[in-house]
C-alpha positions as CSV (number, residue, x, y, z in Angstrom):
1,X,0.4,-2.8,8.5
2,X,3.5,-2.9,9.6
3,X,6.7,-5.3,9.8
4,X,8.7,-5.4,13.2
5,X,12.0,-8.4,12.4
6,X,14.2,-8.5,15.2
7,X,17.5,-7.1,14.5
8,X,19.5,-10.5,14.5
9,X,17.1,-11.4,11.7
10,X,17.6,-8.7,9.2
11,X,19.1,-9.4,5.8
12,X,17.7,-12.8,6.1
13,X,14.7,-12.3,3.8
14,X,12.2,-12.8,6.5
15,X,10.7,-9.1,5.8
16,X,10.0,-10.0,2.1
17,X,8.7,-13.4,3.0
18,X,5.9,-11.3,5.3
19,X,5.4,-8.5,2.4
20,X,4.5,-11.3,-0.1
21,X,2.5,-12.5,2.3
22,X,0.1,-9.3,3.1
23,X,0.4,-9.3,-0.7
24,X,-1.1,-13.0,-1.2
25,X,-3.8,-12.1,1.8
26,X,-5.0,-8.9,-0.3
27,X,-5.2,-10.7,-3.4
28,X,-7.1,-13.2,-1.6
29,X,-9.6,-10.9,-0.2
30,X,-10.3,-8.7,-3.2
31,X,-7.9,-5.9,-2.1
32,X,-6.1,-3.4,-5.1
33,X,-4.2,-1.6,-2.5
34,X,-1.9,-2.1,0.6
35,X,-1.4,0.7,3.3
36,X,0.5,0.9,6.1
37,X,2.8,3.7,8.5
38,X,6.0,3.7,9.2
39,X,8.0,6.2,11.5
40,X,9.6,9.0,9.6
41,X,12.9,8.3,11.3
42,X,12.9,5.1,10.5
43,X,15.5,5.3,7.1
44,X,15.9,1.8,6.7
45,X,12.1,0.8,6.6
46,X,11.5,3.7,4.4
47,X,13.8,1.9,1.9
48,X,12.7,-1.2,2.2
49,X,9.1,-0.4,1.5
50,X,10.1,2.2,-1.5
51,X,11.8,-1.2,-2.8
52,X,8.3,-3.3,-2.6
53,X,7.0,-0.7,-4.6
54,X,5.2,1.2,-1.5
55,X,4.9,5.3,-2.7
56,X,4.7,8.4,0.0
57,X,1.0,9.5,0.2
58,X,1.2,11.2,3.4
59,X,1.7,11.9,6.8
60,X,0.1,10.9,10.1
61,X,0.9,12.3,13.6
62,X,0.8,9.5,16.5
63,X,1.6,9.8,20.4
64,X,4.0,7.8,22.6
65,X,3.1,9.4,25.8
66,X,3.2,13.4,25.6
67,X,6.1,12.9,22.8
68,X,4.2,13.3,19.0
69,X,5.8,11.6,16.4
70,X,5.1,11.3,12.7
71,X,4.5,8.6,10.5
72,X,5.0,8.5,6.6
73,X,1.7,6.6,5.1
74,X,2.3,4.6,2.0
75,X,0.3,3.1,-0.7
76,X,1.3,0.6,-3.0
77,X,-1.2,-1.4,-5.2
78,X,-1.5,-4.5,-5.8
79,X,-3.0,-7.2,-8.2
80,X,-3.4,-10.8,-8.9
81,X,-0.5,-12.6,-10.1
């Protein structure tokens, strides 16, 4: 999973309104965690995922091209409300 807002929409809660709904979807489907990558470079998403309770498990090496770039994996669990 992953959450791509368009800059003129961030700080608008349109990320959370997304999380909580992957949260509501995995909940709905009998899931007790959530996964997902994000780019190691990417400070801001780290942060935001950190503060929806997502922790570090891991890395995972992706290509764009010839370039190899790394992505933090997170875990975060979840349960019904």
């Amino acid at each position: 999973m992953r959450f791509y807002v368009i800059g003129a929409a961030h700080g608008r809660g349109l990320a959370q309104e997304l999380m909580a709904a992957a949260v509501r979807t995995g909940v709905a489907l009998g899931g007790q965690h959530l996964w997902l990558s994000v780019w190691e470079k990417n400070p801001r998403a780290i942060a935001f995922y950190a503060k929806e309770g997502f922790t570090d498990v891991g890395s995972a090496d992706f290509w764009v091209g010839s370039d190899r770039q790394t992505d933090r994996i997170l875990l975060r669990e979840i349960e019904e409300a």
